[in-house]
C-alpha positions in Angstrom: 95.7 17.6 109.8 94.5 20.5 112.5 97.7 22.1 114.4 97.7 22.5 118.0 99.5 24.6 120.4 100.7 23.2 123.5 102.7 24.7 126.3 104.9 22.2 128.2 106.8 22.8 131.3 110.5 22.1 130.8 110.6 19.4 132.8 107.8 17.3 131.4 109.5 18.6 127.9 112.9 17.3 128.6 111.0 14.4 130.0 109.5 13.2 126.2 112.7 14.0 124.8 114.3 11.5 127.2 111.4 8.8 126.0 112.3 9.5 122.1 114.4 7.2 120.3 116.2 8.0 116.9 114.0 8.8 113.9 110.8 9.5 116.8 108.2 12.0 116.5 107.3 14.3 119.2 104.3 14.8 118.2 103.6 11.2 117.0 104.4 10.5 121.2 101.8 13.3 122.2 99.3 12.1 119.7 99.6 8.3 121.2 99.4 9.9 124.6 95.9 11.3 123.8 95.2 8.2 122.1 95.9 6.2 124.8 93.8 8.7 127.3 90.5 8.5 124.7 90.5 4.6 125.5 91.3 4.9 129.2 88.9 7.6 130.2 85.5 6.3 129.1 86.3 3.4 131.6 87.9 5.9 134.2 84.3 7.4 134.1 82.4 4.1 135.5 83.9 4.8 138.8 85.8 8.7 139.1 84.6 12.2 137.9 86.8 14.1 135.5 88.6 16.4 138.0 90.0 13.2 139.8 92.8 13.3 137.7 95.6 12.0 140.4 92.9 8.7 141.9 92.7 8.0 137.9 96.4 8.1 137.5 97.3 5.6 140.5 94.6 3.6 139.4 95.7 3.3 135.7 99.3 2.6 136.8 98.4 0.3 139.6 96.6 -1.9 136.6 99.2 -1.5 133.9 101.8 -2.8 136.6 99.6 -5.4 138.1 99.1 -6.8 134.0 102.9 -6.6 133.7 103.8 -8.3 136.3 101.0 -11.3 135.4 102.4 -11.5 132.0 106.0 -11.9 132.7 105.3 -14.5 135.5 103.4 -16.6 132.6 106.4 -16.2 130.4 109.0 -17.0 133.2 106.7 -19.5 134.5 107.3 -22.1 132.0 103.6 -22.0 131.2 104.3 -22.3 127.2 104.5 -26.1 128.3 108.1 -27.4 127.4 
């Protein structure tokens, strides 16, 4: 497995660590992060350039929530029909 060198800002550090739970990898959490990003930004691409980093970040959380919120109101909806 390559090794890479990252530099972190504390914040954004102590952030992770606040993410972890017991027996967690930080590195497992970084490598899911970049996994998550190699889905994302192919799609990202149809409709921002690569340096619009912040209009891809709203738009990726506006969709996550948007999803979220659709899926709980079909589970609190009743719609598993009892």
């Amino acid at each position: 497995m390559a090794r890479a060198t990252i530099h972190l800002a504390d914040e954004l550090d102590q952030e992770i660590e606040s993410e972890l739970s017991y027996g967690d990898s930080k590195s497992e959490w970084i490598r899911h992060a970049i996994q998550m990003r190699q889905h994302v930004d192919p799609i990202l691409d149809e409709v921002y350039e690569s340096y619009q980093r912040e209009e891809r970040l709203e738009l990726v959380e506006a969709a996550v929530r948007k999803e979220v919120d659709r899926r709980k109101d079909a589970v609190n909806g009743g719609s598993g029909g009892y």
